[in-house]
DSSP file (Angstrom, degrees, kcal/mol; ACC not computed):
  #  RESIDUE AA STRUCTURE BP1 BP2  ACC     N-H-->O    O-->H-N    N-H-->O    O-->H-N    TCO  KAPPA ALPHA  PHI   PSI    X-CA   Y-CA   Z-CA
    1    1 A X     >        0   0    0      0, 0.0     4,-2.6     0, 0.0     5,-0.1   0.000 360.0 360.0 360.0 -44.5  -47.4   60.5  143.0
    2    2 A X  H  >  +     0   0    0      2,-0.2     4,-2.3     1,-0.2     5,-0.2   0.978 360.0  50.5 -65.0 -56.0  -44.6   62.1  145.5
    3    3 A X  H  > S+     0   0    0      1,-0.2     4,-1.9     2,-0.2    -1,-0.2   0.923 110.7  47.5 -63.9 -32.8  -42.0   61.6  142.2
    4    4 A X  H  > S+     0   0    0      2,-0.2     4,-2.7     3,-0.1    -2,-0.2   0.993 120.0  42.8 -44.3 -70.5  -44.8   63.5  139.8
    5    5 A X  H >X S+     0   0    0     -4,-2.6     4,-1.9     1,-0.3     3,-1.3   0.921 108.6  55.3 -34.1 -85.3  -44.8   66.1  142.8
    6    6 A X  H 3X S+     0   0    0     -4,-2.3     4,-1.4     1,-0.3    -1,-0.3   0.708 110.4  49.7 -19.9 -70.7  -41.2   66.1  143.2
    7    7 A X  H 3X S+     0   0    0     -4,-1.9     4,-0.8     1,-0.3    -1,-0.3   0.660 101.8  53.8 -56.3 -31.1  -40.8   67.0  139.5
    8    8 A X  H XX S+     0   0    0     -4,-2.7     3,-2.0    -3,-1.3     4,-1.5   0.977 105.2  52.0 -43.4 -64.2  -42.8   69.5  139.1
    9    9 A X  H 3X S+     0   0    0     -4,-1.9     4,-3.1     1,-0.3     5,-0.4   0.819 104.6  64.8 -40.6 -39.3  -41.4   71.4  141.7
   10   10 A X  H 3< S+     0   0    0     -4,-1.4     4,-0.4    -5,-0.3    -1,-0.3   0.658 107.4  40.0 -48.8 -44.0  -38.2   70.6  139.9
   11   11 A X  H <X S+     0   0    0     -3,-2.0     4,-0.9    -4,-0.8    -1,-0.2   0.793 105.4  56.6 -45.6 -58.9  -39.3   72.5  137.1
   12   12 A X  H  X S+     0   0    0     -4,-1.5     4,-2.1     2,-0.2     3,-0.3   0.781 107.7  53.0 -73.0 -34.3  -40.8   75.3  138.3
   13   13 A X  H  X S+     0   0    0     -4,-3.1     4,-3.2     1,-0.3    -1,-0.2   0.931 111.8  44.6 -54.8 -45.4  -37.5   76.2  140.3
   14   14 A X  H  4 S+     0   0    0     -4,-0.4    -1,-0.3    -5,-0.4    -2,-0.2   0.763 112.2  47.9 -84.0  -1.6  -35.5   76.0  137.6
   15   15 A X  H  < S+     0   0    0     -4,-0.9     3,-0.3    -3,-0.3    -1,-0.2   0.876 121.9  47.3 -43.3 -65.2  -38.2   78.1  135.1
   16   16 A X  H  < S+     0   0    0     -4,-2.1     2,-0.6     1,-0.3    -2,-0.2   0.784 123.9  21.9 -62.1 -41.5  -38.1   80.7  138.5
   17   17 A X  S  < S+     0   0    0     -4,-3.2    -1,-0.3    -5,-0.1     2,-0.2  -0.973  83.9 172.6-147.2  91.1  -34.4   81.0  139.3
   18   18 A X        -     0   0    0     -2,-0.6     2,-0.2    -3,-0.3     0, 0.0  -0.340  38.8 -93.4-131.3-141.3  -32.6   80.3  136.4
   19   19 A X        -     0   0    0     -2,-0.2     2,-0.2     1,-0.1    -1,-0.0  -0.415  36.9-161.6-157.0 129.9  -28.9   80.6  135.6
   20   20 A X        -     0   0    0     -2,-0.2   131,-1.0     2,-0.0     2,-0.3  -0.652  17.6-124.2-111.1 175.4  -27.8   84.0  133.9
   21   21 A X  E     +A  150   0A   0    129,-0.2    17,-0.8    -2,-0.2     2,-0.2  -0.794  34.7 160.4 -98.8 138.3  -24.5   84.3  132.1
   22   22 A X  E     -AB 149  37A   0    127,-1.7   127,-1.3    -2,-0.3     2,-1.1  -0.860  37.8-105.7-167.0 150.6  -21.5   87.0  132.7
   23   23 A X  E     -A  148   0A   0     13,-0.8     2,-0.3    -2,-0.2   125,-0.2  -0.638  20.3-146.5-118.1 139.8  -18.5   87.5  132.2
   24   24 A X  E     -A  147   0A   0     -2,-1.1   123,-1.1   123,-0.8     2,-0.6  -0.325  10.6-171.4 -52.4 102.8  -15.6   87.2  134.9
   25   25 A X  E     -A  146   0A   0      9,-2.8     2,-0.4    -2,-0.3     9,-0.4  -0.912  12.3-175.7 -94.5 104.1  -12.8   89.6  134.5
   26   26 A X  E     -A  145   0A   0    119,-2.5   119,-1.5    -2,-0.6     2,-0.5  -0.840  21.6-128.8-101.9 135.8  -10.1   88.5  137.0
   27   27 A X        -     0   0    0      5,-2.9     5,-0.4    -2,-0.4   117,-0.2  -0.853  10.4-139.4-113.2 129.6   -6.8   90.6  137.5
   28   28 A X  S    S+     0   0    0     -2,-0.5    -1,-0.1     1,-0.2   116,-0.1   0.433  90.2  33.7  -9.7 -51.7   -3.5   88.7  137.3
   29   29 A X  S    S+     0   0    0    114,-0.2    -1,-0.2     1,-0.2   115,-0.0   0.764 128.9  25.4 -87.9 -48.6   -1.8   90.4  140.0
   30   30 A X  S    S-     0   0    0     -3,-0.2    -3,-0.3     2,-0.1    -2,-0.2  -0.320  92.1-126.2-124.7  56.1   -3.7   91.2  142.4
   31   31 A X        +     0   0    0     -5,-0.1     2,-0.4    -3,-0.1    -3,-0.2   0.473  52.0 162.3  13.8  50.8   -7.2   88.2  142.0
   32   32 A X        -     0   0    0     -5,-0.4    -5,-2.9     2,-0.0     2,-0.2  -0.866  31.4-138.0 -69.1 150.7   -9.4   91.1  141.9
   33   33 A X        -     0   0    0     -2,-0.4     2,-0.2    -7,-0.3    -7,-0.2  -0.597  20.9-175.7 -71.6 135.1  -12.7   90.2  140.6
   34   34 A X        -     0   0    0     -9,-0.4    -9,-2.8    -2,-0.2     2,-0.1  -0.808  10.4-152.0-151.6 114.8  -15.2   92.1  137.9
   35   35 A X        -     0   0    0     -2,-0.2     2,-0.5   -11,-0.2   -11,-0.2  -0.391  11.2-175.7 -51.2 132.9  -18.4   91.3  136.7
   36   36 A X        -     0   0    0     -2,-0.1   -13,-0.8    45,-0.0     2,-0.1  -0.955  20.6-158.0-141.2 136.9  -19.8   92.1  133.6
   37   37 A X  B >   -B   22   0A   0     -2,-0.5     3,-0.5   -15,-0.2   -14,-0.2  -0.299  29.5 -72.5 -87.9 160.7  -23.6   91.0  133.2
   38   38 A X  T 3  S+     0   0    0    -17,-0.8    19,-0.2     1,-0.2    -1,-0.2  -0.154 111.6  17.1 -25.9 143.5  -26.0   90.4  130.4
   39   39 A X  T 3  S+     0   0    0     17,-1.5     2,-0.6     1,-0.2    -1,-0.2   0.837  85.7 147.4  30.6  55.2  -27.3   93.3  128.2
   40   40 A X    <   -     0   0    0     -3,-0.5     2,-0.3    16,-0.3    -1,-0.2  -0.945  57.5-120.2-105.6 108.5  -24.6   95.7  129.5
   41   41 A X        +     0   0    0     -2,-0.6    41,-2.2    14,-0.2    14,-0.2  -0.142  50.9 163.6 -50.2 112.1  -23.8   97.7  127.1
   42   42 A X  E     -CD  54  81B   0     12,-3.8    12,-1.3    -2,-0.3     2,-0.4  -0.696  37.6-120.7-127.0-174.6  -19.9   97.2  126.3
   43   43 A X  E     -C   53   0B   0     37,-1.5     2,-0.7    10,-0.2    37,-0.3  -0.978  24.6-167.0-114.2 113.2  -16.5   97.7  123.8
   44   44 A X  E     -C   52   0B   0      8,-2.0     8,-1.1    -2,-0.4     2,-0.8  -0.760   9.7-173.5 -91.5  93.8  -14.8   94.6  122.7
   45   45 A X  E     -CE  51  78B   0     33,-2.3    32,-2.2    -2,-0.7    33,-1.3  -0.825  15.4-165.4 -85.2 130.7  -11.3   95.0  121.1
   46   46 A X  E >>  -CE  50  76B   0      4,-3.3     3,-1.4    -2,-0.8     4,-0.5  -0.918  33.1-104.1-121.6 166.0  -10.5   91.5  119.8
   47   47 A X  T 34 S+     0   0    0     28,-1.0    29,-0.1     1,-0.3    -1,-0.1   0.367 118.1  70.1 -86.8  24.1   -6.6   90.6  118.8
   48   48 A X  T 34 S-     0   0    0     27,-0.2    -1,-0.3     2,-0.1    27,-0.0   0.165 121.2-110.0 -79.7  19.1   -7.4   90.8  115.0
   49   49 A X  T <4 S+     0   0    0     -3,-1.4     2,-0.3     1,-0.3    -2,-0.2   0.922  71.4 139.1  82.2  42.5   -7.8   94.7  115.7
   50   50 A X  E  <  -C   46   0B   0     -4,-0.5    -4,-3.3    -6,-0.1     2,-0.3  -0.867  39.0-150.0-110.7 157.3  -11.9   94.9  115.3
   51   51 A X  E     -C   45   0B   0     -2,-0.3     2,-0.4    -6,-0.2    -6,-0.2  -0.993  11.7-169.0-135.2 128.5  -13.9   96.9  117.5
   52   52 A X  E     -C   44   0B   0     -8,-1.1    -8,-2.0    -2,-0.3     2,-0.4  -0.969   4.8-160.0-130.3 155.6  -17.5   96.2  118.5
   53   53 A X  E     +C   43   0B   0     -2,-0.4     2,-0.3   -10,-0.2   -10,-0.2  -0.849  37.2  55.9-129.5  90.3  -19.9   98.1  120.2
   54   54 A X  E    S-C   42   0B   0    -12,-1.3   -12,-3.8    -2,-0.4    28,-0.2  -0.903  74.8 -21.1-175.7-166.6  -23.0   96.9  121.9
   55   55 A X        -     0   0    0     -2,-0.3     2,-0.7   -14,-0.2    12,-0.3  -0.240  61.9-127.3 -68.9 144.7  -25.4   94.9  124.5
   56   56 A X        +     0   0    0     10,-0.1   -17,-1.5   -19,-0.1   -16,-0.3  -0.906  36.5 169.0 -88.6 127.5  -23.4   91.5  125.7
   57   57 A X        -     0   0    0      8,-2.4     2,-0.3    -2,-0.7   -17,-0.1   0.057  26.5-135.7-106.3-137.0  -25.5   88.5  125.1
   58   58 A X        -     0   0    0      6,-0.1     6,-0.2    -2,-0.1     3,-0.1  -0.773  14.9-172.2-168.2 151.7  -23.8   84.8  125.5
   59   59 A X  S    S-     0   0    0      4,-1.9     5,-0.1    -2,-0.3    11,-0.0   0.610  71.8 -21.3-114.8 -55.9  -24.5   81.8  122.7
   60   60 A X  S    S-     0   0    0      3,-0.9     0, 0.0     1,-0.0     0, 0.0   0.204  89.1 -62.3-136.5-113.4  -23.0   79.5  124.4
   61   61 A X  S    S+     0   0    0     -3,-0.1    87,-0.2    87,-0.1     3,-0.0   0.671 129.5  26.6-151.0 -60.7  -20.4   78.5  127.1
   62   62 A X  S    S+     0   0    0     85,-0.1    11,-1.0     1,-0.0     2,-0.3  -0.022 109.4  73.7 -89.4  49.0  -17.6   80.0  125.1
   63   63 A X  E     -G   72   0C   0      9,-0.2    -4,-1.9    10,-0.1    -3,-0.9  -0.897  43.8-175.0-144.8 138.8  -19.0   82.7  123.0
   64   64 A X  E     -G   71   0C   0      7,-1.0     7,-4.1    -2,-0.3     2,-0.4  -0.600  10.6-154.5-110.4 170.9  -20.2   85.9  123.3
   65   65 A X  E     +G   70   0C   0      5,-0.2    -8,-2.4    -2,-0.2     2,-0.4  -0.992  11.4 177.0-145.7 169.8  -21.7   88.0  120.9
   66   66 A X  E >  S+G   69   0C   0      3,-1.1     3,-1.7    -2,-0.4   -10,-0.1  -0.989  74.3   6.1-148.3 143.5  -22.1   92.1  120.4
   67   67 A X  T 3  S-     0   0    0     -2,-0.4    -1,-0.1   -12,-0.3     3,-0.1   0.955 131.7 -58.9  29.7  64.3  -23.5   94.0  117.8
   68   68 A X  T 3  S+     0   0    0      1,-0.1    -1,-0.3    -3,-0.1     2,-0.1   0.125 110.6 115.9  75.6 -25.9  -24.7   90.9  116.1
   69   69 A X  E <   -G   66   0C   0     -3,-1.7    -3,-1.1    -2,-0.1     2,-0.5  -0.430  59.2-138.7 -88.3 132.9  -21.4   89.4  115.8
   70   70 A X  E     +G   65   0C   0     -5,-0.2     2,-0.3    -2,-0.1    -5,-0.2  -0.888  26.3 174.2 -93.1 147.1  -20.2   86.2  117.5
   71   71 A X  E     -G   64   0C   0     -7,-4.1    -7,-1.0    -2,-0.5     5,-0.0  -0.797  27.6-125.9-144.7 114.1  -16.7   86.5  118.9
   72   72 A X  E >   -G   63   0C   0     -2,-0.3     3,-1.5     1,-0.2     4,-0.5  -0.095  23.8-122.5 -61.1 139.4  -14.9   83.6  121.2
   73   73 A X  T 3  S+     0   0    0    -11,-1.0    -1,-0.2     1,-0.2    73,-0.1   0.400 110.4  59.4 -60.6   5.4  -13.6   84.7  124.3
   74   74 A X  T 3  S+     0   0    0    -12,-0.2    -1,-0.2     1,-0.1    -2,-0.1   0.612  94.3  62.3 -81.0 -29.1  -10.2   83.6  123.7
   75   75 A X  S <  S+     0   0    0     -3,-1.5   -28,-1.0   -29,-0.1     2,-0.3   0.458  86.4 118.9 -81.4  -9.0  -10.0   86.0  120.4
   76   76 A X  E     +E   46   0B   0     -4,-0.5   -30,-0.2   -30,-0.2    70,-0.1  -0.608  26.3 161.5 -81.9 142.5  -10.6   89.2  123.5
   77   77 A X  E    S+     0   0B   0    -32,-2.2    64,-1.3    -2,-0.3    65,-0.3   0.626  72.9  16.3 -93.0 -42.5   -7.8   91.7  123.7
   78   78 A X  E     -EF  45 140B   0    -33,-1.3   -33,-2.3    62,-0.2     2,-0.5  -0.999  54.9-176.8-148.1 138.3   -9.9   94.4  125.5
   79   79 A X        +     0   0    0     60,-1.1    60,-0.4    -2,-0.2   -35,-0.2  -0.934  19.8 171.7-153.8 129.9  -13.6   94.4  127.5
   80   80 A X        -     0   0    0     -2,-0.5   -37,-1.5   -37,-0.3     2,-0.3  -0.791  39.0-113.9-160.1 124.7  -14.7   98.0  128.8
   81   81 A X  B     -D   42   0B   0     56,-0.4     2,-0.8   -39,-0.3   -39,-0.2  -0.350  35.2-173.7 -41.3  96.8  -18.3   99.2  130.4
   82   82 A X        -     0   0    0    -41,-2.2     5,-0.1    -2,-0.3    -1,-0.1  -0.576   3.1-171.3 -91.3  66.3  -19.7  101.5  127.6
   83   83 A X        -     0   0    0     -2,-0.8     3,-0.1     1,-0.1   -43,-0.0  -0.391  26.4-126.2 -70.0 163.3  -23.2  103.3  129.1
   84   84 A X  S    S+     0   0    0      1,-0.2     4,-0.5     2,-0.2    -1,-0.1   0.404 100.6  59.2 -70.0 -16.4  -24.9  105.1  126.8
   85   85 A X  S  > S+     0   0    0      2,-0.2     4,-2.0     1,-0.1    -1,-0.2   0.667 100.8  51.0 -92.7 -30.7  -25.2  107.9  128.4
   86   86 A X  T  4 S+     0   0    0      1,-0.2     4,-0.4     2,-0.2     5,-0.2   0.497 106.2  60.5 -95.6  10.4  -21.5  108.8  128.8
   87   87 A X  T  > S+     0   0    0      3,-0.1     4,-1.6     2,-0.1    -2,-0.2   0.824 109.1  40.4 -88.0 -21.2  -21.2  108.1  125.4
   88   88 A X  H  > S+     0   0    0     -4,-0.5     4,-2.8     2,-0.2     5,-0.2   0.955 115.3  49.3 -62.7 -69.1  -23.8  111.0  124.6
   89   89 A X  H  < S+     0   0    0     -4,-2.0     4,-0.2     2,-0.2    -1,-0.2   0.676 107.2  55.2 -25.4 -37.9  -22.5  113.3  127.1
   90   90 A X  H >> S+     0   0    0     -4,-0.4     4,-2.9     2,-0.2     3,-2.0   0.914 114.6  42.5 -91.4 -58.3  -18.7  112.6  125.6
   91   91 A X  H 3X S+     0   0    0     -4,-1.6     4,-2.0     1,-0.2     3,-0.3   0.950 113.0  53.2 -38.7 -54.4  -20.1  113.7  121.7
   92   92 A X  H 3X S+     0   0    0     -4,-2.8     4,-0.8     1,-0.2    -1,-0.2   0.686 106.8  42.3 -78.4  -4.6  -21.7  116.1  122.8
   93   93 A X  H <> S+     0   0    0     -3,-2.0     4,-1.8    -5,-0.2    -1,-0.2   0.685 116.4  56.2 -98.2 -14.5  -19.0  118.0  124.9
   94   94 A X  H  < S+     0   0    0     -4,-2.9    -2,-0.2    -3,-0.3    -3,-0.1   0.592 107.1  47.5-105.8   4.4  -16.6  117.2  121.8
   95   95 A X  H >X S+     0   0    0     -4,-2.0     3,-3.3     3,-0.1     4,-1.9   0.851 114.7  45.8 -80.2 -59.9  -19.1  119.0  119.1
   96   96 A X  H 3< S+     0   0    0     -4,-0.8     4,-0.5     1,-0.3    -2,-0.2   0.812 116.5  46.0 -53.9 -37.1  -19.5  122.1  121.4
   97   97 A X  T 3< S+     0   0    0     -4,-1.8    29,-0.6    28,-0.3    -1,-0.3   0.731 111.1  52.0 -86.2  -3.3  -15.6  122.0  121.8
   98   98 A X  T <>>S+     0   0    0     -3,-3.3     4,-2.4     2,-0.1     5,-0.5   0.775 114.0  43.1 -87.1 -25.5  -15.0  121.5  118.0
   99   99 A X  T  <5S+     0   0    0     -4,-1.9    -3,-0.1     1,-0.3    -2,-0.1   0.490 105.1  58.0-107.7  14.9  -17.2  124.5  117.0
  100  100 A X  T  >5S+     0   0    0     -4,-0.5     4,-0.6    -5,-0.3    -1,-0.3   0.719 112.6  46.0 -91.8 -16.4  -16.0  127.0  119.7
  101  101 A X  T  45S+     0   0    0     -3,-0.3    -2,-0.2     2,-0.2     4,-0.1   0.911 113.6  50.8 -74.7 -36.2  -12.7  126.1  117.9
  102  102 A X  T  X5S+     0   0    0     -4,-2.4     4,-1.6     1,-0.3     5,-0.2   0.695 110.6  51.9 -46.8 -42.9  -14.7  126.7  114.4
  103  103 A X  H  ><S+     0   0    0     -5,-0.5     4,-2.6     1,-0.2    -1,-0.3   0.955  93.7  63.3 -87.3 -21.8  -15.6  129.6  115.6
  104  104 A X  H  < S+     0   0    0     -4,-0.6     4,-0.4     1,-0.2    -2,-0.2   0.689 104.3  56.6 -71.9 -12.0  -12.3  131.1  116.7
  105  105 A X  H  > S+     0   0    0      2,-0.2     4,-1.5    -4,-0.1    -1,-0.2   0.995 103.1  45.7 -84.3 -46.2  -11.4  131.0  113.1
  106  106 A X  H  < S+     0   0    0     -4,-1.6     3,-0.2     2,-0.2    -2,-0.2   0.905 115.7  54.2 -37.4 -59.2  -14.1  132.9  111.8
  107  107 A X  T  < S+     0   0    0     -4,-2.6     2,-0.2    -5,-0.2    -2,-0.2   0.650 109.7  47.3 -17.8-124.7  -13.1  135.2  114.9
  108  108 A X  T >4 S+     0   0    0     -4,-0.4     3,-1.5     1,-0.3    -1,-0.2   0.221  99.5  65.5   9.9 -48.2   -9.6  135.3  113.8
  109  109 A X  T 3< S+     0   0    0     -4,-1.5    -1,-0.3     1,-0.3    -2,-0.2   0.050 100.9  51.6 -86.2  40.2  -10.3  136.2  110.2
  110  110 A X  T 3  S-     0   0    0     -5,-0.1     2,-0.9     2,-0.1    -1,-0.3  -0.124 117.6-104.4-145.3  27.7  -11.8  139.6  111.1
  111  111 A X    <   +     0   0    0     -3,-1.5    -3,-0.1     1,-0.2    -2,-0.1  -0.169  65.9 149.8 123.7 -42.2   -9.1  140.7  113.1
  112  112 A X    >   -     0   0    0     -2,-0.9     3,-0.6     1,-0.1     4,-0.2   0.339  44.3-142.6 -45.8 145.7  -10.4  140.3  116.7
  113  113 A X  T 3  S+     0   0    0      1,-0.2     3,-0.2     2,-0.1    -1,-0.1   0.459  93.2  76.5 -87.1  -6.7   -8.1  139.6  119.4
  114  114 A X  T 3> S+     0   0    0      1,-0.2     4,-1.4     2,-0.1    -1,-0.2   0.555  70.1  81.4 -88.9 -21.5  -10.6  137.3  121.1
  115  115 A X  H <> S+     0   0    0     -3,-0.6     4,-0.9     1,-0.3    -1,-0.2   0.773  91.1  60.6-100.0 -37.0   -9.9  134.1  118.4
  116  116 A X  H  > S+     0   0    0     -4,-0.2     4,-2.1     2,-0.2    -1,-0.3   0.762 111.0  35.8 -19.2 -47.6   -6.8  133.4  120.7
  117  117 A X  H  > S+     0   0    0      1,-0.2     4,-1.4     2,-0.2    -2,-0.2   0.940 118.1  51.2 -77.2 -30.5   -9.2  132.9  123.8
  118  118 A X  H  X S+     0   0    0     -4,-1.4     4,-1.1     2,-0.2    -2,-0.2   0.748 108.6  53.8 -68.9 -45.9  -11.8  131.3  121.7
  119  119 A X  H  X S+     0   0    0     -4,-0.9     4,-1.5     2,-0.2    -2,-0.2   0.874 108.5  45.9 -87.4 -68.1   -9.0  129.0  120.5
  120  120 A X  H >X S+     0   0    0     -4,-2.1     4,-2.7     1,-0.3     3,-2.6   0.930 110.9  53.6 -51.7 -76.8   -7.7  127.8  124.1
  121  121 A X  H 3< S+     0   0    0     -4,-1.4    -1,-0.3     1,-0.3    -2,-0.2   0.473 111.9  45.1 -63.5 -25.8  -11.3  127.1  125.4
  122  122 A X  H >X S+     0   0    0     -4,-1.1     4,-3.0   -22,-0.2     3,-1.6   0.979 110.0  53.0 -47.0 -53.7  -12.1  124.8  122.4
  123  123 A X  H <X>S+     0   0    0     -3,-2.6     4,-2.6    -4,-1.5     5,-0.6   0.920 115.8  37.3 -71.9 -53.0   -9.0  123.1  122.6
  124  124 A X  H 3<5S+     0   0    0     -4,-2.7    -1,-0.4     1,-0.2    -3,-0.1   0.261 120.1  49.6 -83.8  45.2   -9.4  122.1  126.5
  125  125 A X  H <>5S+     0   0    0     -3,-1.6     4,-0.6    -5,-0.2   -28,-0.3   0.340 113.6  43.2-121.6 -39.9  -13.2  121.6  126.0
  126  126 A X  H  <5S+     0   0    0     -4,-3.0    -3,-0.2   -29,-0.6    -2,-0.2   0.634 117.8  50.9 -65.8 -21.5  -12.5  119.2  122.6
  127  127 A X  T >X5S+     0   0    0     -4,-2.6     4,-1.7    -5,-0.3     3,-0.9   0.692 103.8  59.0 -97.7 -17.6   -9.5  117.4  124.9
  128  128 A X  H 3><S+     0   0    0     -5,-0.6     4,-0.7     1,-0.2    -2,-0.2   0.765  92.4  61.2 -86.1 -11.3  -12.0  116.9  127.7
  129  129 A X  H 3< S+     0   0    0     -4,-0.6    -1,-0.2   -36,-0.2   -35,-0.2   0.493 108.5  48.2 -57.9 -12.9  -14.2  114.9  125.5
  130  130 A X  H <> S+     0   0    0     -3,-0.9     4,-0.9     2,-0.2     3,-0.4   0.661 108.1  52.7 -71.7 -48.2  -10.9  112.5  125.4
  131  131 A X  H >< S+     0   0    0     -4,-1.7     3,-1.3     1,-0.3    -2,-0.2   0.868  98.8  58.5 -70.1 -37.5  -10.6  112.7  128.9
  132  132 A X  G >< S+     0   0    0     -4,-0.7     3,-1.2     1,-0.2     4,-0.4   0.703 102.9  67.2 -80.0 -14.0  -14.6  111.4  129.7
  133  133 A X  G 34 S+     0   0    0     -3,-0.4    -1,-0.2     1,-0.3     3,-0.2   0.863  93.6  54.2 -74.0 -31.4  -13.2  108.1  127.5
  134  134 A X  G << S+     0   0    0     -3,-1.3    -1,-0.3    -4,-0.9    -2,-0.2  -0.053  81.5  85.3-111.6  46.3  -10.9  107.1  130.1
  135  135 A X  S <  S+     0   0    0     -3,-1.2     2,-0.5     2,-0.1    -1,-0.2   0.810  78.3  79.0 -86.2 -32.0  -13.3  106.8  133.3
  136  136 A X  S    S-     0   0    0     -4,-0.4    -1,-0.0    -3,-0.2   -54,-0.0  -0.522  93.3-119.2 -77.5 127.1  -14.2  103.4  132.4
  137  137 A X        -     0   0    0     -2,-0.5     2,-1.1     1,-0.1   -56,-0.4  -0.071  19.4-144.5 -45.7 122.4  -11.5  100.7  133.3
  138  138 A X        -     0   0    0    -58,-0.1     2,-0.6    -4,-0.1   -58,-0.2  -0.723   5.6-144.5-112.6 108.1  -10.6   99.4  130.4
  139  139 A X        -     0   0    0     -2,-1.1   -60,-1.1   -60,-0.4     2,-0.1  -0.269  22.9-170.1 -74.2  93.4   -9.9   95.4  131.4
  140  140 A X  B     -F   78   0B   0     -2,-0.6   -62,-0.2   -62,-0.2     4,-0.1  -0.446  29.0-128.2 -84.0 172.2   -6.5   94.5  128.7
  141  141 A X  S >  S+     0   0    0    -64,-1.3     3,-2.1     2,-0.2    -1,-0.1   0.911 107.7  75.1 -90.7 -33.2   -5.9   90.7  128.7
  142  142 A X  T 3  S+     0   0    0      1,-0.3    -1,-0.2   -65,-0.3     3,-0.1   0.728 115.3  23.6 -66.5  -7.2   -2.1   91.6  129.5
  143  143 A X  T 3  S+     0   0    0      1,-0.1     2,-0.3  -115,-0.1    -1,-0.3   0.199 125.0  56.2-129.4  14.0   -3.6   92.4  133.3
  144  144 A X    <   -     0   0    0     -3,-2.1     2,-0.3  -117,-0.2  -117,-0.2  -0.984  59.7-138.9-150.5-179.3   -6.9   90.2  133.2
  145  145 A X  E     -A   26   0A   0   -119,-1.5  -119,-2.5    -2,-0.3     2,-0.2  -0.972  13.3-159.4-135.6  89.7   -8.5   87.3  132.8
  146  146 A X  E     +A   25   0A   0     -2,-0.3  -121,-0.2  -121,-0.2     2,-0.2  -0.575  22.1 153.1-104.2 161.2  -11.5   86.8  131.1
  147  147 A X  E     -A   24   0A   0   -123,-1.1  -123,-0.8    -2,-0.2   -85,-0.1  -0.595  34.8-122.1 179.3  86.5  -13.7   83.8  131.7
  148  148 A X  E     -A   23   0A   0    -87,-0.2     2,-0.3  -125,-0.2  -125,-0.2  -0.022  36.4-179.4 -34.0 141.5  -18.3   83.0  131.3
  149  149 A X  E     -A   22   0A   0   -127,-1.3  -127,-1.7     0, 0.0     2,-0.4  -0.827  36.0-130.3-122.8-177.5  -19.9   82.0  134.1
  150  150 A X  E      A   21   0A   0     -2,-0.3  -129,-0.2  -129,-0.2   -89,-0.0  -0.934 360.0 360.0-132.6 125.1  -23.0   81.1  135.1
  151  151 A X              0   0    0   -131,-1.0  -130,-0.1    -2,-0.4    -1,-0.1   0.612 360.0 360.0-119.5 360.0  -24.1   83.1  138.5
């Protein structure tokens, strides 16, 4: 009866607390550590040159997959944190900076003296949509180390 017991309990833990996937980005030089969880939205460069864009899941032990796709973790070149939100934010400051440029033409071809000014303030408002790309670390293999766990 106590080994019936015993197993059950045995169960139920492991039902209750059970074992998530992520993966461990370790850097070369200096052992820092970086998590990257389940259903975090991320960008995957692998070294045949494709780029995928999505939630992280895990298949197995080594493979992960994104936007449907499985892809081994040996085949990553590049792993970077992609929220959704600074991807919205980053479009949207590089329409607004394409059509103040858009507009400086229209400007321009009626004479106005203003499609000069019009012209800057696109230009650094379309290059600050560049700039919002590189606040997330982007983890290259030639400085990390990527590696599943189970945490």
């Amino acid at each position: 009866m106590k080994s019936i017991l015993y197993l059950l309990v045995f169960f139920i833990s492991y039902v209750v607390f059970p074992q998530q996937k992520a993966v461990e980005v370790t850097n070369i030089y200096t052992g820092k550590v970086k998590i990257l969880e389940e259903n975090q939205r991320i960008k995957i460069r692998t070294l045949d040159g494709k780029k995928y864009v999505g939630n992280l899941k895990f298949s197995d032990s080594l493979t992960i997959v994104v936007d449907y796709q499985s892809i081994k973790i040996d085949s990553l070149k590049s792993i970077k944190k992609q929220p959704k939100v600074l991807a919205t934010v980053k479009t949207v400051v590089l329409i607004a900076g394409l059509t103040v440029v858009g507009s400086s033409l229209v400007v321009a071809s009626g004479g106005s003296n203003w499609a000069f000014l019009l012209f800057t303030i696109g230009s650094g408002v379309t290059m600050s949509a560049g700039l919002l790309e590189g606040i997330n670390t982007n983890y290259s293999d030639n400085k990390w180390t990527f590696k599943i766990i189970e945490k």
